[in-house]
Each structure stands twice: as structure tokens, then as C-alpha cells.
N, C-alpha and C positions, 0 to 999 in steps of 0.2 A: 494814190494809184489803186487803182480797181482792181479786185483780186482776178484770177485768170481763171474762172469756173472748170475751164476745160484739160488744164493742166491747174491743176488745186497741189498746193504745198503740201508738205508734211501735217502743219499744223492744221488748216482746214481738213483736209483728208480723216484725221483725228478726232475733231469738232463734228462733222459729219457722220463718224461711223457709230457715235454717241448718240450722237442726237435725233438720225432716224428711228432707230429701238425704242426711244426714248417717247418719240411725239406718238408712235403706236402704242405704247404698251401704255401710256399715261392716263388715256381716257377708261381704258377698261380698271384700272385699280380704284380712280376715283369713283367710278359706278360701282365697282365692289364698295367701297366704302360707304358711300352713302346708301346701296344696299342693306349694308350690314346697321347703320345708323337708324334708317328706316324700319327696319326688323325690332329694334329696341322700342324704338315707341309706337310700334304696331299692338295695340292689348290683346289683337286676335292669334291667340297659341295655333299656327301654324304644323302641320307635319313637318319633318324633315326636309331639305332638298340638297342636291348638291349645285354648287357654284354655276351662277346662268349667265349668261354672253348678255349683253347692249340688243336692246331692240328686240330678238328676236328668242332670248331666252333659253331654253333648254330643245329646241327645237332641232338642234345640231344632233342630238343623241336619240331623236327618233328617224334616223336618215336610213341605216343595214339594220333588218333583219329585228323589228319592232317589240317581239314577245322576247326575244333572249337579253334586248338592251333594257326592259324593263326587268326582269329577271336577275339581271346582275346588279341595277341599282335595289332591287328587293333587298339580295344577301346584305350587301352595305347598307343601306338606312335603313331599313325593318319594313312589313308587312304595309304600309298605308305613306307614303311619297306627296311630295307636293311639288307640283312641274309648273310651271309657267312656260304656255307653249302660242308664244307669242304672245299678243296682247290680252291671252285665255288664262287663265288662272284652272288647273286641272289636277285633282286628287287621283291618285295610284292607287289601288285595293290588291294584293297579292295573296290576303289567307281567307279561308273560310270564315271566320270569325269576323273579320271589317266586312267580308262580303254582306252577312246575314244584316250583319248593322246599317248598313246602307241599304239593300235589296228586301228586307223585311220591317226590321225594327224603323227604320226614319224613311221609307219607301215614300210615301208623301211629298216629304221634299226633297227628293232625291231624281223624283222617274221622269221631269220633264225635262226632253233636251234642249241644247242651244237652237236655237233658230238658223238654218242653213239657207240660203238661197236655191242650191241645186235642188235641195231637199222638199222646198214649199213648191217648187216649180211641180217635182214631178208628182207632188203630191195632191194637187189640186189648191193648193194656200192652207196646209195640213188637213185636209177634209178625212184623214184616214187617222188611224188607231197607233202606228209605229210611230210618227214625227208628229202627231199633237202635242199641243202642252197640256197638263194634267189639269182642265176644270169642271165646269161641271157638265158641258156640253160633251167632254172626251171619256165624264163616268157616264155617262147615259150613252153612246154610241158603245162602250166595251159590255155593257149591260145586254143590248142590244143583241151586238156579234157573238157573245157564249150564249143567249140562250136561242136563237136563231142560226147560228151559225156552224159553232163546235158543242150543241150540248149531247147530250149522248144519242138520244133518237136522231138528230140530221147526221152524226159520225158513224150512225150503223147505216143508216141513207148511203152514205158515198164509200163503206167500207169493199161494195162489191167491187169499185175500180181498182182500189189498193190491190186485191184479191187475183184481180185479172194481170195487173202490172205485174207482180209479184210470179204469177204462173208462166207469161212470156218469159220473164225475165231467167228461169229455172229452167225453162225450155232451151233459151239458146245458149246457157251457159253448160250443159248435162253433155253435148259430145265436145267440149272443149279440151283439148290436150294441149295449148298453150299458156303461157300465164295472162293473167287478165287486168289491165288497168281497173283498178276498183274506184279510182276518182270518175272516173266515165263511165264507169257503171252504174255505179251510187245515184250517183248526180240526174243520170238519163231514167232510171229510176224512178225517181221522186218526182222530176220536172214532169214527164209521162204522166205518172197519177196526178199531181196537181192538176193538170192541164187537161185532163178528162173530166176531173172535178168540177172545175170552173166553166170546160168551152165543150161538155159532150164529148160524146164520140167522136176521135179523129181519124177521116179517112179521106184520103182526095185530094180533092182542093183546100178543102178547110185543111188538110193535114202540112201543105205545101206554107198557104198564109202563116201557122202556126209557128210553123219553122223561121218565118222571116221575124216573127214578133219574138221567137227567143233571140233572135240573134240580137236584137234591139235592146229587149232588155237586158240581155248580156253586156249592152256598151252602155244601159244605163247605169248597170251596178257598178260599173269600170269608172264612170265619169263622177257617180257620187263618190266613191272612194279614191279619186283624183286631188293632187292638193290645190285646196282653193284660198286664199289670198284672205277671203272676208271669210271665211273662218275661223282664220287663226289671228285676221286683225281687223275686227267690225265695226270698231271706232275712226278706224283710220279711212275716209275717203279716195283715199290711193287705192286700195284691197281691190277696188271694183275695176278700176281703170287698168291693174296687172289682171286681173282674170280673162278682162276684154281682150288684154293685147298678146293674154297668150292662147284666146280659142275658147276658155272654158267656158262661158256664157254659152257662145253659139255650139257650142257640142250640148248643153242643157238644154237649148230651145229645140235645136232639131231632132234629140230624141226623143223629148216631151211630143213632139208633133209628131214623130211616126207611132206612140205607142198608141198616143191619141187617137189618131187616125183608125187604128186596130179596135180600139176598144168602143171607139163607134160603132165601126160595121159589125162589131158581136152584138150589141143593143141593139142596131137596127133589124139583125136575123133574127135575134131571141123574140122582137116584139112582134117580128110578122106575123097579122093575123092569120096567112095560107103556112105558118110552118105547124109540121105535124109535131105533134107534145112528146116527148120521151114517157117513158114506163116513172123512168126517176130524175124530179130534178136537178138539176145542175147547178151548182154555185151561181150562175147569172141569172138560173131563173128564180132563185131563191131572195134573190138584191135586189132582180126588179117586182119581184109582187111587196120587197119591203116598200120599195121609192114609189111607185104606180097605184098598188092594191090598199097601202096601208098608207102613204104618206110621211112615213117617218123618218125619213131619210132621201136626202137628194141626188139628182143625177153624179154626179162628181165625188159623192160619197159612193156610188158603186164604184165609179171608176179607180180610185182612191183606195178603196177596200180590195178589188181584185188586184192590185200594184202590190198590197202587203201579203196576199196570199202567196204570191210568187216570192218575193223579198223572203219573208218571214217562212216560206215553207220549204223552198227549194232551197236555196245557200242552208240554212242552218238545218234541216233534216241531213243532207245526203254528208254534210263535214261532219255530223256528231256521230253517221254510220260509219262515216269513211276512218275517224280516229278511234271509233269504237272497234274498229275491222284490223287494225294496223297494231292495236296493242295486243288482239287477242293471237295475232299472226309473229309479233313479239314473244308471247307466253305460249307455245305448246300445252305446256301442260295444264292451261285455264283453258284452253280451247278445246282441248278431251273433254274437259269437267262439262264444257257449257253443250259442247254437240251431246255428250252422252242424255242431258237435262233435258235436251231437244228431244229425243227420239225416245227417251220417255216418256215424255207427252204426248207425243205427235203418235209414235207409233206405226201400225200400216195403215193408222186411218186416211180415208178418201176425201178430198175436198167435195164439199158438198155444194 
């Protein structure tokens, strides 16, 4: 006679209450197992890690609050971590010492990153400096970009807008009696001067367009820092078909196409022959007498190039102010030391 599933005995009841725990937890020990078996005849001395899940690895413990969960695996496994984050294989560095080691001493093979789809999209197929891989095409374009770009004569070139940003910015903060968001300041700041750098004077219309391409690029830096599926699992031909079906492609393409679209019509104004020249050029007209005048660089390398001037100068200038601004508002008493340093310098001298 057939047991009665839906009134189950004692003893099934029993059988049951064993044996589901059981068909769960089974799989994961024998992966630990052969883990730990694997580990032994692997000859590559590995860093440290702690104990990773089926399939998806240690990916669980990059979910809350990124920099304090690596943080606390620091204190426990030491300064240099080895995560498998998903089908990626991914070293930790927590001290000065693994940093310089990595960042200086083996920098070489160190500084090319993984290949990202969001990332070649908006980059032109890495046509730019930040998401190339390191060859010989990516030393000759950073060759390029410092001695054309940032070497000292074109940084005193464009130091007059820092100069102007910087005296607004003292202006509307000097009748303030409220407290002041300094991430929106910072931030407004920096993007302001880049964006003079690059696009001229903003006033108008262009000031109006300007507005809509931050907001764009705003949902770019949002979408590359989105988590994508074939990042963490490149091997696997699934990755693409979960990105598809949760939007992040089509959020990639579409903003690829408005920034695009933006970065045209600034190459179409910079090349018009009826537009009147500025006193000092501008980051566009600088990329295009490289691509036009010189040849040494293609259209999509400017495009490409002015994508990292915003990436690489806006987010990472106004966060090193803003953490820079936050500890000195921690420390009173470094904050006396450094304004007194100011104003002994500075003095009542007049901007010139």
C-alpha cells in the first residue's frame, strides 16, 4: 500500500525531516571538498580566502556596503585576499606595501583590465586611455595624451578656467549662513571646469545641451557600475542572455547613442569653418587639430578621450576633495594648521 503523502506517518515524517537538510547541505560540502582537494594539487600559492559558495563564489559578501566587507575580511586573512567573484578570479590589496607591488613594481602586468562589454561600448571598442588593454598602441596613445594634453604648458593653457570656476565658486559660497552640501559643491565644481575645458565657454544654449549630456553621462557611470552578468561570468553564454532580459544592454546602447549623438554636434561646431576661434583652445580643439591637423589619432579616439576626461576627472577629482574636506572637518585642529598655511601664502594678495 502506498504511503499517504498528505498524512505521512511518524516514520516518514522523520525520513523527511533528515533528509531535506540533508539533499541541501550535501552538494555544498562535497564542493567544499573537492575545493579543498583542488587547492592541493593546484602548485599556484594562492593568497588567502575564505570559504566560497557553488557557482557564484564569494560574490554573496560583495552585496552591503563594499569597502567595510572587504575591510573586515583584511583584519581576518591579512593585507592581499583572493576572492572568486563569480567565474573571475580577483586579488584584494588592503596595505601600502601590496599596493606599490602591484601599482609600481609589477604595474606591467598588472594595469590591463578585464574586457567589459558596457565598458568597449562606451568606449568606442577601447579607443581611449582608461579601459585599453596595455600594448603598444595604448603606450603610444598615453605618450600622446601627457605631452599634448596634461604636460605643463597645455595645464597652464586651461589653468585660467580652474581660476574662474574656483572664484564663482567663493562668490556664492562668501554670504552663506547655511550649511553647505560639499558633495554638490565639490562635484559641481570640478564637472563646471572640466566642461569648460573640453566644451568652451558655457552660456545659453550650449549651457542648456550641456546640462542634458551631464545628466547622460551621469546614467552612464550608473549603468557601468550596474552589475552585469558577463562580468562576473564571461565564459558562460547565459551572462548575455541575463543582461538582455534584465535591460542592461539596452540601457548600454541608449546611452551610448545620446552621448554620441552629443559628441557629434560638439565636432560638428568646433570644425565649422564660420565659427569664430577662442583666445585659448579648448580640449576639442586640441583632439581635433591631433585627428585632422596631425593624423595621429582618430575620430573616435577623440570621442573616447573626451568620455575619460569626464570619467577620470570629474568622479575622482571632486571624491578625493570631498574625503579630503570631510577628514579635515573631522580634525579641527589640522584644519587651523592647514587654513593658517593658506593664508600664509596666500596672504592679501589679489588674483591676478
Amino acid at each position: 500500500m502506498a504511503p499517504d503523502l498528505l498524512n505521512p506517518s511518524p516514520e516518514l515524517k522523520h525520513v523527511l525531516m533528515w533528509s531535506v537538510p540533508v539533499l541541501i547541505i550535501a552538494p555544498t560540502v562535497i564542493f567544499w571538498y573537492l575545493q579543498a582537494v583542488g587547492n592541493k594539487k593546484n602548485p599556484i600559492r594562492l593568497p588567502p580566502s575564505p570559504l566560497r559558495l557553488p557557482i557564484i563564489g564569494h560574490l554573496h559578501l560583495m552585496v552591503h556596503e563594499l569597502h567595510q566587507s572587504l575591510q573586515r575580511l583584511a583584519r581576518s586573512l591579512g593585507p592581499v585576499i583572493h576572492l572568486q567573484l563569480g567565474g573571475v578570479a580577483t586579488v584584494v590589496l588592503s596595505s601600502p606595501e601590496a599596493a606599490k607591488e602591484v601599482l609600481k613594481t609589477h604595474d606591467v602586468h598588472c594595469c590591463s583590465q578585464p574586457p567589459s562589454p558596457g565598458a568597449k561600448l562606451m568606449t568606442y571598442g577601447q579607443q581611449d586611455i582608461a579601459f585599453s588593454p596595455y600594448n603598444a598602441s595604448w603606450r603610444e596613445l598615453r605618450k600622446l595624451f601627457v605631452s599634448e594634453l596634461v604636460g605643463s604648458k597645455r595645464v597652464h593653457t586651461f589653468s585660467h578656467a580652474l581660476e574662474a570656476q574656483v572664484s564663482e565658486l567663493i562668490q556664492s559660497l562668501a554670504p552663506m549662513t547655511e550649511p553647505v552640501n560639499l558633495n554638490e559643491t565639490l562635484f559641481t565644481l570640478i564637472d563646471s571646469f572640466i566642461g569648460t575645458v573640453a566644451f568652451g565657454s558655457m552660456k545659453g544654449a550650449k549651457l542648456m545641451k550641456y546640462a542634458k549630456f551631464q545628466r547622460v553621462f551621469s546614467e552612464a557611470t550608473v549603468a557601468l557600475s550596474a552589475f552585469s552578468a558577463q562580468d562576473f561570468f564571461p565564459a558562460s553564454p547565459m551572462s548575455r542572455w541575463f543582461d538582455k532580459l534584465v535591460g542592461l544592454e539596452r540601457r548600454y546602447l541608449r546611452t551610448f547613442l545620446e552621448i554620441d549623438s552629443y559628441l557629434e554636434m560638439v565636432l560638428t561646431q568646433h570644425m565649422d569653418p564660420g565659427r569664430v576661434k577662442p583666445v585659448k583652445e579648448d580640449l576639442v580643439d586640441v583632439l581635433i587639430s591631433l585627428w585632422k591637423g596631425q593624423g595621429k589619432i582618430t575620430k573616435d579616439h577623440v570621442k573616447a578621450l573626451l568620455g575619460d576626461a569626464f570619467i577620470g576627472g570629474t568622479a575622482t577629482s571632486s571624491v578625493t576633495l570631498l574625503w579630503a574636506m570631510s577628514e579635515l572637518i573631522k580634525n579641527p585642529a589640522v584644519m587651523k594648521k592647514a587654513q593658517a598655511e593658506i593664508r600664509s601664502l596666500v596672504g592679501g594678495k589679489q588674483r591676478s
